[in-house]
ZAMAR-412756 format. One record per residue: residue number from 1; chain; x, y, z of N, C-alpha, C in turn. Coordinates in steps of 0.2 Angstrom, whole numbers. Atoms other than C-alpha are relative to their C-alpha. Example, Ala and Ser with C-alpha at 12.3 -4.5 7.8 and 13.67 -1.06 7.14 Angstrom:
REM residues 2
{num 1 cadena A nu 4 nv -6 nw 0 cau 62 cav -22 caw 39 cu 4 cv 6 cw 0}
{num 2 cadena A nu -4 nv -6 nw -1 cau 68 cav -5 caw 36 cu -4 cv 5 cw 3}
This chain:
REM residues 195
{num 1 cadena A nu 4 nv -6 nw 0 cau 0 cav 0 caw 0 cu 4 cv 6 cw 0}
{num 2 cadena A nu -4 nv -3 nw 0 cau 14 cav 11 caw 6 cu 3 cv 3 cw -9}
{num 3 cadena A nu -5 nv -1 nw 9 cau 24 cav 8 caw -12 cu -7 cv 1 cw -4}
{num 4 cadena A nu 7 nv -2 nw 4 cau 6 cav 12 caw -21 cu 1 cv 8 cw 1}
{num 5 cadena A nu 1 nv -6 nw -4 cau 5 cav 27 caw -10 cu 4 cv 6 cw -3}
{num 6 cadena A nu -8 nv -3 nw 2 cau 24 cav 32 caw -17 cu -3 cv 4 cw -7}
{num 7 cadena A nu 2 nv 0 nw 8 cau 19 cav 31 caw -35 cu -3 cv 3 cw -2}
{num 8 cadena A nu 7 nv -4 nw 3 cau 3 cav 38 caw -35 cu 2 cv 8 cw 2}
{num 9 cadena A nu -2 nv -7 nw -3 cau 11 cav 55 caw -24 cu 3 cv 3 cw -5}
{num 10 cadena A nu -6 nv -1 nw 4 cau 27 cav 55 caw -35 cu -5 cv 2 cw -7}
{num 11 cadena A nu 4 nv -2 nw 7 cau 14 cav 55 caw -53 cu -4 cv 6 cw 1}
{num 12 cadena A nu 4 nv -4 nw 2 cau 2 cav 66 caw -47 cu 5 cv 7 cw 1}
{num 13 cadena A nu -2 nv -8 nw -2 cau 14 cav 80 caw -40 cu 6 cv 0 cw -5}
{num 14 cadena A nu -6 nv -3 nw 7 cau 27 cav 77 caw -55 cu -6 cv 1 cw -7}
{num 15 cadena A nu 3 nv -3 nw 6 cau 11 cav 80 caw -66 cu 0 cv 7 cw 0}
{num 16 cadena A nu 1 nv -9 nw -1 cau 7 cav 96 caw -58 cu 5 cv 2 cw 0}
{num 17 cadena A nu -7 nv -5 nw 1 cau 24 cav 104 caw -59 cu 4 cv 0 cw -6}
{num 18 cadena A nu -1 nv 1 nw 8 cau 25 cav 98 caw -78 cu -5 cv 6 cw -1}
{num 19 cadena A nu 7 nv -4 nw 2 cau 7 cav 108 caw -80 cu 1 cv 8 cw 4}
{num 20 cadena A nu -2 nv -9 nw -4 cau 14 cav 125 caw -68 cu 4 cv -1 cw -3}
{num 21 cadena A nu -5 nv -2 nw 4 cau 29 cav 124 caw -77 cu 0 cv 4 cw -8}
{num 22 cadena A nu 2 nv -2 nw 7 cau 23 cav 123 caw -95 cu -4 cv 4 cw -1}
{num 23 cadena A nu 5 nv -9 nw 0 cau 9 cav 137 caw -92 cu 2 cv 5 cw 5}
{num 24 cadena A nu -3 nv -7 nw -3 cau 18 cav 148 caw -80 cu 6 cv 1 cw -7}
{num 25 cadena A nu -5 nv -1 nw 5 cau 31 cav 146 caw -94 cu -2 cv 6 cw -5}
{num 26 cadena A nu 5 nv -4 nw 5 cau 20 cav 151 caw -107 cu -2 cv 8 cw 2}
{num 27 cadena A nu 3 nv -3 nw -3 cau 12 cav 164 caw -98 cu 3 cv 6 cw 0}
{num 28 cadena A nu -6 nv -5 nw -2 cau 30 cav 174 caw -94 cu 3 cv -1 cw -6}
{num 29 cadena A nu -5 nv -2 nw 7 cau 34 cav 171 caw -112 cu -4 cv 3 cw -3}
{num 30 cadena A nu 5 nv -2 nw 2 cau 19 cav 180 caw -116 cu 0 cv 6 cw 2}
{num 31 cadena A nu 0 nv -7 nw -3 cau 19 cav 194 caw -105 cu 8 cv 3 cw -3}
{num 32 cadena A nu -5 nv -4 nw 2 cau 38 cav 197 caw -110 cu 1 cv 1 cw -9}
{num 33 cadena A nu 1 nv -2 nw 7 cau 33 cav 196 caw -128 cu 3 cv -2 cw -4}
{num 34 cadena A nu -6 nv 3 nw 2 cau 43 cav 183 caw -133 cu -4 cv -5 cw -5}
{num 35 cadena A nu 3 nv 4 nw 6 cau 37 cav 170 caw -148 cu -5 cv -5 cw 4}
{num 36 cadena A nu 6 nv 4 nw -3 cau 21 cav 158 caw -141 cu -3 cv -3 cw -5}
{num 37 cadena A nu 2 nv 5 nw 4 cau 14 cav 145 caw -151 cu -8 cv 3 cw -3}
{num 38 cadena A nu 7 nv -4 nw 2 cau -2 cav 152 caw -161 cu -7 cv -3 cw 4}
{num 39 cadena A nu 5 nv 5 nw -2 cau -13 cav 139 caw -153 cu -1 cv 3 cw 8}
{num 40 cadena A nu -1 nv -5 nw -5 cau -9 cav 151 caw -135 cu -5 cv 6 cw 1}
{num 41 cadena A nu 3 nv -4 nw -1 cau -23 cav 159 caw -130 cu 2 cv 9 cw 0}
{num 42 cadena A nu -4 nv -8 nw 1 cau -11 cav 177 caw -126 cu 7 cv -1 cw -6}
{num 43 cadena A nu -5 nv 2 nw 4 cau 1 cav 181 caw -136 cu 5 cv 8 cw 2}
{num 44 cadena A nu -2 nv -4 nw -2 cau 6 cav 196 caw -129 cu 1 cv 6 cw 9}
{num 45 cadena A nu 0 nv -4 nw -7 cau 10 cav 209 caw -113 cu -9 cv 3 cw 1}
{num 46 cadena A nu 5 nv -3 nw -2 cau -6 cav 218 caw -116 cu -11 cv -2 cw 0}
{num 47 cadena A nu 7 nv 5 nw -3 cau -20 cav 201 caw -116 cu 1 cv -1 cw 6}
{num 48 cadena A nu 1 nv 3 nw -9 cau -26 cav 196 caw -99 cu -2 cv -7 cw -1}
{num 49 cadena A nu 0 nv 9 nw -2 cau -29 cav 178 caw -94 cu -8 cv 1 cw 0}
{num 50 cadena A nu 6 nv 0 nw 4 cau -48 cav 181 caw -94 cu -3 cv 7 cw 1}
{num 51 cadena A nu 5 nv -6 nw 3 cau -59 cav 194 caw -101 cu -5 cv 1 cw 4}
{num 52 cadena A nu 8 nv 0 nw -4 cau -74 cav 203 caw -94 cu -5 cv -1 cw -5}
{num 53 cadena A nu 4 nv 6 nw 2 cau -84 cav 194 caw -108 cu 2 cv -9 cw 2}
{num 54 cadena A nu -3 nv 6 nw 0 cau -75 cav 178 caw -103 cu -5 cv -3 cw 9}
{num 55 cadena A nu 2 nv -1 nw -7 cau -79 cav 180 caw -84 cu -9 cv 2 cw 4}
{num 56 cadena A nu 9 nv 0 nw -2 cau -98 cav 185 caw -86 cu -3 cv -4 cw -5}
{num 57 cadena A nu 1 nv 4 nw 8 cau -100 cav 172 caw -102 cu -8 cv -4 cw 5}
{num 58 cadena A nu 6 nv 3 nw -1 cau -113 cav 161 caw -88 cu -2 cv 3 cw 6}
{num 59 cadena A nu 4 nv -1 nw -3 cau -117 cav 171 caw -76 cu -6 cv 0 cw 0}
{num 60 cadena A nu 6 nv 0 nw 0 cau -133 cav 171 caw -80 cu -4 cv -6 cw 0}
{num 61 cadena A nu 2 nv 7 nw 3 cau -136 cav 153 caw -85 cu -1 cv -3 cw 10}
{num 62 cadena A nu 0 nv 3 nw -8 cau -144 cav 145 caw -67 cu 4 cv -6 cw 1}
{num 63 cadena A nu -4 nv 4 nw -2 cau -134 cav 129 caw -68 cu 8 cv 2 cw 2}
{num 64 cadena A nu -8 nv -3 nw -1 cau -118 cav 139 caw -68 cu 2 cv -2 cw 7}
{num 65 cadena A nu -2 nv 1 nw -5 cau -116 cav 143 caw -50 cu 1 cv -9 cw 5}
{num 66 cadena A nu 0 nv 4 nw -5 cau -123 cav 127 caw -41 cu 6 cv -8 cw -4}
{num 67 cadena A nu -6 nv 4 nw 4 cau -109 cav 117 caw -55 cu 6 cv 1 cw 3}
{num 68 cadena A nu -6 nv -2 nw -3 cau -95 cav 127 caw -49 cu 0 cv -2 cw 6}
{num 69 cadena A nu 0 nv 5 nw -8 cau -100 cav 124 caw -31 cu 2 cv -5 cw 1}
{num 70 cadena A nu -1 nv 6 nw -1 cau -101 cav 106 caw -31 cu 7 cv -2 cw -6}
{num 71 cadena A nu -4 nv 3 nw 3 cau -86 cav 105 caw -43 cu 10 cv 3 cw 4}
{num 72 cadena A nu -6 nv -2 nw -6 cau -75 cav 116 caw -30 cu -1 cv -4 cw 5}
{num 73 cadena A nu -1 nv 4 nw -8 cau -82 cav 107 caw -15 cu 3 cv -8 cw 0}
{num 74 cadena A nu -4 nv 7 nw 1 cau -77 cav 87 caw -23 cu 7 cv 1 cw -2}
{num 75 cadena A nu -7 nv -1 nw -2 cau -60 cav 97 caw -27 cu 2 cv -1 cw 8}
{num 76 cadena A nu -2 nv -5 nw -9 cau -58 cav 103 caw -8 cu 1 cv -11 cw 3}
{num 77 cadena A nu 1 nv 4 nw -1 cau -65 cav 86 caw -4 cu 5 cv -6 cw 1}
{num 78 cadena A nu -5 nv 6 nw 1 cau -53 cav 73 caw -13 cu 6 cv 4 cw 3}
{num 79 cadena A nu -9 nv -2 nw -5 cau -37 cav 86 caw -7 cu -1 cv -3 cw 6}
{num 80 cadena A nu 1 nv 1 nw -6 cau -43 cav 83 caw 10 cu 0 cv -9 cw 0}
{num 81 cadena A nu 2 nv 9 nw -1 cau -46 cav 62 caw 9 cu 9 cv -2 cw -2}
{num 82 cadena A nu -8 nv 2 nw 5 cau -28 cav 63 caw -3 cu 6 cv 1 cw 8}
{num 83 cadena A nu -5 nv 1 nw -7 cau -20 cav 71 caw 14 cu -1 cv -3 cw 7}
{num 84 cadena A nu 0 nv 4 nw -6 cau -28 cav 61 caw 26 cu 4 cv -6 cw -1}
{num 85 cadena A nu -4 nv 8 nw 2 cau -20 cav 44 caw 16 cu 8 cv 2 cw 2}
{num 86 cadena A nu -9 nv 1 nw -1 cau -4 cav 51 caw 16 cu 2 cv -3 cw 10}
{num 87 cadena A nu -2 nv -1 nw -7 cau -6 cav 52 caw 37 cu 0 cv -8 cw 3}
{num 88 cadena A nu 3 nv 6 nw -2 cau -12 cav 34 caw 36 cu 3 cv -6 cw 1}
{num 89 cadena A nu -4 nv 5 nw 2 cau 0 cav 19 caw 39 cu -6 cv -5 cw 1}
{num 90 cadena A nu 5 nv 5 nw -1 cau -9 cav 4 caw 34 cu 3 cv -5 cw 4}
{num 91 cadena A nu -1 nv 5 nw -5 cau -7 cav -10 caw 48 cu -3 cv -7 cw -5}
{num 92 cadena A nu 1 nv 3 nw 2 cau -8 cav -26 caw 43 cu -7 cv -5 cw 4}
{num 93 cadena A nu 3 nv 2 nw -3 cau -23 cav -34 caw 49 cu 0 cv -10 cw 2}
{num 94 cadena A nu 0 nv 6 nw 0 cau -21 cav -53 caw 46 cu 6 cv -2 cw -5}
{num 95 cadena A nu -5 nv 3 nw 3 cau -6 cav -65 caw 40 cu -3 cv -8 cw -2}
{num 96 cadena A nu 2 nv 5 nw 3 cau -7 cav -79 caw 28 cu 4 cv -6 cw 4}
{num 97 cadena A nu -4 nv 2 nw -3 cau 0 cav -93 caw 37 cu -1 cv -9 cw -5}
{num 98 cadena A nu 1 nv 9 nw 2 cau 2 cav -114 caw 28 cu 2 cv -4 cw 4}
{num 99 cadena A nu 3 nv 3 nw -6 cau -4 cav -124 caw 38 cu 2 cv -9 cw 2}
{num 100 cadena A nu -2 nv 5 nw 3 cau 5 cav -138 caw 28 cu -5 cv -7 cw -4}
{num 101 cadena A nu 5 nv 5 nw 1 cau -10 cav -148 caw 23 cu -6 cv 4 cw -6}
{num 102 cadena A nu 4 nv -3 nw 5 cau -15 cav -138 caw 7 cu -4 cv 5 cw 1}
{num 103 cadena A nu 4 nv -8 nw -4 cau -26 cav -126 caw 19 cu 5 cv 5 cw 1}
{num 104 cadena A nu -4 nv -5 nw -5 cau -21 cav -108 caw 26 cu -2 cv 2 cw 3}
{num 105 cadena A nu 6 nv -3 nw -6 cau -26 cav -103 caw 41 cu 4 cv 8 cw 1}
{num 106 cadena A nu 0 nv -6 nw -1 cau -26 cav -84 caw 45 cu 2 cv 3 cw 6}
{num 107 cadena A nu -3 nv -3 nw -7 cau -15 cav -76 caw 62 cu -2 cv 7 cw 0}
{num 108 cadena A nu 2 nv -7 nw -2 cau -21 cav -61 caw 67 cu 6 cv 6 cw 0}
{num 109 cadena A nu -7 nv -3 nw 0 cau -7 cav -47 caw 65 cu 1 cv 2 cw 7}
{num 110 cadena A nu -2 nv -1 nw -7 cau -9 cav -40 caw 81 cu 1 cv -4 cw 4}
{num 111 cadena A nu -2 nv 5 nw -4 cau -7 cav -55 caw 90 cu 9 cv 0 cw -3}
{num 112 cadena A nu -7 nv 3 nw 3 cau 10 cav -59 caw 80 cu 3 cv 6 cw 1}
{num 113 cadena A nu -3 nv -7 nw -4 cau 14 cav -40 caw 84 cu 2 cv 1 cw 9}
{num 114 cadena A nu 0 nv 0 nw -8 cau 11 cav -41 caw 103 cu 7 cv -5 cw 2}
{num 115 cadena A nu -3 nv 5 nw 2 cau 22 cav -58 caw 100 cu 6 cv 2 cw -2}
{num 116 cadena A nu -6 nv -4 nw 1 cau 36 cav -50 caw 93 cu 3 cv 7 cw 4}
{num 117 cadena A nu -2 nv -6 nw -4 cau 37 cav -34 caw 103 cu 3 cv -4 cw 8}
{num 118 cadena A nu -2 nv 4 nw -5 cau 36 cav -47 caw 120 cu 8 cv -2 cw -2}
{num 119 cadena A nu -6 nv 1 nw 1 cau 52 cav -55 caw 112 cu 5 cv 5 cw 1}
{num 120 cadena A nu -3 nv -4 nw 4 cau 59 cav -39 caw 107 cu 4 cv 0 cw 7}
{num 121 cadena A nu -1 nv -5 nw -8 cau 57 cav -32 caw 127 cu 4 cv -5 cw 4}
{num 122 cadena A nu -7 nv 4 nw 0 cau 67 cav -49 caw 130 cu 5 cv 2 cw 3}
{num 123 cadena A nu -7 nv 1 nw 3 cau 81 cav -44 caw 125 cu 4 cv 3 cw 5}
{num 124 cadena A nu 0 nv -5 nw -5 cau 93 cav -37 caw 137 cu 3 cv 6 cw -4}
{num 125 cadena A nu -3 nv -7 nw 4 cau 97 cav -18 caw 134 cu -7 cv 2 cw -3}
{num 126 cadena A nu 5 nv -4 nw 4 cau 79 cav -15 caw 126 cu -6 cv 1 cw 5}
{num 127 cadena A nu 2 nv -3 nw -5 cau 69 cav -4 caw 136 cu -10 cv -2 cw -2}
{num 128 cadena A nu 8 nv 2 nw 4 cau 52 cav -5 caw 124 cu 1 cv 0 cw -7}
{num 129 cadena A nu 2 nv 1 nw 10 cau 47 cav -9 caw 107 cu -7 cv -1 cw -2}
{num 130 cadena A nu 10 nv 1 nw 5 cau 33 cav -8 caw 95 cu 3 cv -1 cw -6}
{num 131 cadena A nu -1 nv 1 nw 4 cau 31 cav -16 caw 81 cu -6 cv 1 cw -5}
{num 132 cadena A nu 8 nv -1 nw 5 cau 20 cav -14 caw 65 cu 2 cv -5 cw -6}
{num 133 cadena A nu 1 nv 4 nw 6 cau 14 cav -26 caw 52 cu -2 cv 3 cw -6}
{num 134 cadena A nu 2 nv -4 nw 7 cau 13 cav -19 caw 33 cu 1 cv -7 cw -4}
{num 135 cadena A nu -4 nv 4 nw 7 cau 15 cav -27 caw 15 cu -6 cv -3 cw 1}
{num 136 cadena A nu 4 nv 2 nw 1 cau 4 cav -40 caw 10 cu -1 cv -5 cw 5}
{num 137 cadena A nu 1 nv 7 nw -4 cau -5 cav -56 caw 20 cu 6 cv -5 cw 1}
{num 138 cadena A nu -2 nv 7 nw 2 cau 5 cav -69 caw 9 cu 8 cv 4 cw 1}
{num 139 cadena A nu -9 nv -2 nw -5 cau 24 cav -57 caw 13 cu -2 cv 6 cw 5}
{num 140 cadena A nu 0 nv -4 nw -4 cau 22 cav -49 caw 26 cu 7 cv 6 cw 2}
{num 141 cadena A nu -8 nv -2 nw 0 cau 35 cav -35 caw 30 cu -1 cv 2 cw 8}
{num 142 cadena A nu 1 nv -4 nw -8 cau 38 cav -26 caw 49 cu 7 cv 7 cw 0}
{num 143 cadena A nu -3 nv -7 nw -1 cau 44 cav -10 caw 55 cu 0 cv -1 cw 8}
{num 144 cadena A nu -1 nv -1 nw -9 cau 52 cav -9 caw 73 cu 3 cv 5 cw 3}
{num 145 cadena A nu -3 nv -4 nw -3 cau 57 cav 3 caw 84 cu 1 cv -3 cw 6}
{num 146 cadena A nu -3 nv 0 nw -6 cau 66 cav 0 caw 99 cu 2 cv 4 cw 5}
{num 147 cadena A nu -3 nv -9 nw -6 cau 70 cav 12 caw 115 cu 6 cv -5 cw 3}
{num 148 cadena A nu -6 nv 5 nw -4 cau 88 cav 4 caw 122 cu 2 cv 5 cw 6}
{num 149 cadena A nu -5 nv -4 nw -5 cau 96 cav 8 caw 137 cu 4 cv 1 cw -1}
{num 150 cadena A nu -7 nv -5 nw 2 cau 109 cav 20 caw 139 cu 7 cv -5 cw 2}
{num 151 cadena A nu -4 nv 3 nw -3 cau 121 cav 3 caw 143 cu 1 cv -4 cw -6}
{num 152 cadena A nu 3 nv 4 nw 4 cau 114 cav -5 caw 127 cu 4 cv -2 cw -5}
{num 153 cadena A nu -3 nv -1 nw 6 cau 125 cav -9 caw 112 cu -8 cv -3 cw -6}
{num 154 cadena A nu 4 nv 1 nw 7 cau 116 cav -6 caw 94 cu 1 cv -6 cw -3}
{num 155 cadena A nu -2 nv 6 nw 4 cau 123 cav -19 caw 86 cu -1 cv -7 cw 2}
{num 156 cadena A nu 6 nv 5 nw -3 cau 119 cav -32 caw 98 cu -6 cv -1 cw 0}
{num 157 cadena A nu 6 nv -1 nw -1 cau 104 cav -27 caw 101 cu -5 cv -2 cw -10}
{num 158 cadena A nu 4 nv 4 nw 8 cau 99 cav -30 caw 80 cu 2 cv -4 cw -1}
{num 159 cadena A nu -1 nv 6 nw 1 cau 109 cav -46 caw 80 cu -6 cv -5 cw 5}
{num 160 cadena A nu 7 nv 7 nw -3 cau 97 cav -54 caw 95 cu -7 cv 0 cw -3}
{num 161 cadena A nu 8 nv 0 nw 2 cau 82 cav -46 caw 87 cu -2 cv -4 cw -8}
{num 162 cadena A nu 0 nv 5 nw 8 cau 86 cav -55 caw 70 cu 1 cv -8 cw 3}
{num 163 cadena A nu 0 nv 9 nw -5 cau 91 cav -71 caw 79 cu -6 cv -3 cw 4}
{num 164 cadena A nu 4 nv 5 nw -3 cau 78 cav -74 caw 90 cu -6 cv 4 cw -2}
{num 165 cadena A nu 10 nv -1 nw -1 cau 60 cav -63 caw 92 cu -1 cv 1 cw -9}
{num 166 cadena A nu 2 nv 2 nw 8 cau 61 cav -62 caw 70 cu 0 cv -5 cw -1}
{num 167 cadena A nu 0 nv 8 nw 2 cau 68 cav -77 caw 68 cu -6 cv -6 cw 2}
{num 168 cadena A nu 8 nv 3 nw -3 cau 52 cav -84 caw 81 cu -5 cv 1 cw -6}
{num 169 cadena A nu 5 nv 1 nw 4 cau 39 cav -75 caw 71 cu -1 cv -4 cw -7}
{num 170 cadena A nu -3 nv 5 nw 4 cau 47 cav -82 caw 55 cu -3 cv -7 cw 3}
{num 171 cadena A nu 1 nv 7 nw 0 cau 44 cav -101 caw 59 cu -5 cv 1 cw 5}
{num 172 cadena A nu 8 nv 1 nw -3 cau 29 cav -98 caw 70 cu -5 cv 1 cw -6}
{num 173 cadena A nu 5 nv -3 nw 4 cau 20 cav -91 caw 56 cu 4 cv -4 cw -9}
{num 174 cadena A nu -1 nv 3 nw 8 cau 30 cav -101 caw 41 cu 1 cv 3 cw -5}
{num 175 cadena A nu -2 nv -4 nw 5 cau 36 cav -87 caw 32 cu 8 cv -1 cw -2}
{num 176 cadena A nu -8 nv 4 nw 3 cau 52 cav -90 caw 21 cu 4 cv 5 cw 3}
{num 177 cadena A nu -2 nv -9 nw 0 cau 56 cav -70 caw 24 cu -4 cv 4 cw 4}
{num 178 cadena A nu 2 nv -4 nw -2 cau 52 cav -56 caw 34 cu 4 cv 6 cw 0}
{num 179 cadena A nu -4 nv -7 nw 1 cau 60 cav -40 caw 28 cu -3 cv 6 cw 6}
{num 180 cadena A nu 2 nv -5 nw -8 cau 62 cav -27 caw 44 cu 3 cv 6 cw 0}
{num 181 cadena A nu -3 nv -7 nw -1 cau 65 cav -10 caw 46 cu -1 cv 2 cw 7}
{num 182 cadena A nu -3 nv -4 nw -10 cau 74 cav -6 caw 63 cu 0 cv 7 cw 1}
{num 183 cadena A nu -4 nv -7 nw -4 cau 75 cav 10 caw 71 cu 1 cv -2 cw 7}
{num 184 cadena A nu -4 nv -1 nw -7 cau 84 cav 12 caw 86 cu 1 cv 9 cw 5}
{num 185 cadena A nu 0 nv -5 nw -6 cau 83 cav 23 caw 101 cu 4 cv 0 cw 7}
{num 186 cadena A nu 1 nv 2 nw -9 cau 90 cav 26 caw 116 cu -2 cv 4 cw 6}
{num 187 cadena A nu 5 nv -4 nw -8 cau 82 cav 31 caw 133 cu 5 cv 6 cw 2}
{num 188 cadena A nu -3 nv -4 nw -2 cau 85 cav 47 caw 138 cu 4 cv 1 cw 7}
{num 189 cadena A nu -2 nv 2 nw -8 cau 96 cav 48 caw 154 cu 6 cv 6 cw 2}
{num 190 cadena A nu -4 nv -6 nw 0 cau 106 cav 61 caw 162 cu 8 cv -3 cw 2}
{num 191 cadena A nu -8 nv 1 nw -1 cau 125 cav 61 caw 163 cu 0 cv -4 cw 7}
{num 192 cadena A nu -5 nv 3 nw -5 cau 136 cav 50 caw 175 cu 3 cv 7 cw 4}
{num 193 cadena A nu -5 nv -4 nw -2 cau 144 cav 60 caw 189 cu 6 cv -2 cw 1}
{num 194 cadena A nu -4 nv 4 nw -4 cau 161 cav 56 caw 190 cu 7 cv 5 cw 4}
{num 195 cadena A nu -4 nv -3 nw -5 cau 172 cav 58 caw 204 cu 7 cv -1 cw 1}
């Protein structure tokens, strides 16, 4: 969903800075009176972008207004629904699991998260962790964040969590792979006095 999410941001905001580009281009090649393709509504410094027949063409027609309304308010609408998604990390609600007998039975993500974080908290040097489940049912991926003591080393701390609470989930759940994104923290703590 993420990588969808990427795609569709990346196309729509590389259209629109093709489409500001190419008409603010025009625009300022027009006002400074520089050569514009005949098909260019201006062609010069002293046309305007729209006229006052252009600007009164439907007021008077009744569908005008209630058209504009409703086609400003479904813009306002989709921008608002566009920047809610981006704020939206999808969790994974359930994991596909093979069950070895041709069936697959379905684990709940948040169980296999709660399952994993326990692991995580384990560990020595990790203060808390959360985990989240993304990607698809049949690959699953994760995302962890750790808080480590200030005694903690990093490097250990991502070798026990690949070794054991991933490597767990892995063979509890039958996955060949489980691609993981760590972040690392550590607690905040005030200096050592030393004497």
């Amino acid at each position: 969903m993420t990588q969808v999410l990427r795609r569709v941001n990346r196309v729509l905001l590389g259209l629109a800075g093709v489409l500001l580009l190419i008409g603010g281009g025009a625009v300022l090649a027009a006002a400074l009176d520089l050569p514009v393709p005949s098909w260019w509504p201006w062609s010069g410094p002293s046309d305007v972008l729209l006229t006052r027949a252009g600007r009164q063409r439907w007021r008077d027609e009744g569908w005008w207004w209630p058209v504009v309304i409703a086609v400003l308010g479904l813009v306002v609408l989709l921008a608002l629904w566009w920047l809610l998604v981006q704020f939206r990390r999808a969790r994974l609600a359930e994991v596909l699991v093979d069950s070895g007998d041709g069936e697959a039975a379905l684990l709940r993500g948040r169980a296999l998260e709660a399952v994993m974080e326990a692991d995580a908290v384990a560990q020595e040097g990790v203060a808390r962790a959360r985990v989240a489940l993304t990607g698809r049912r049949a690959a699953p991926r994760t995302r962890v964040a750790l808080l480590l003591e200030p005694y903690a080393s990093p490097g250990e701390a991502l070798t026990t969590l690949g070794s054991e609470a991933l490597a767990h989930a892995r063979t509890s759940a039958g996955l060949s792979a489980l691609p993981t994104e760590a972040r690392l923290r550590a607690v905040k703590h005030r200096a050592r006095r030393v004497s």
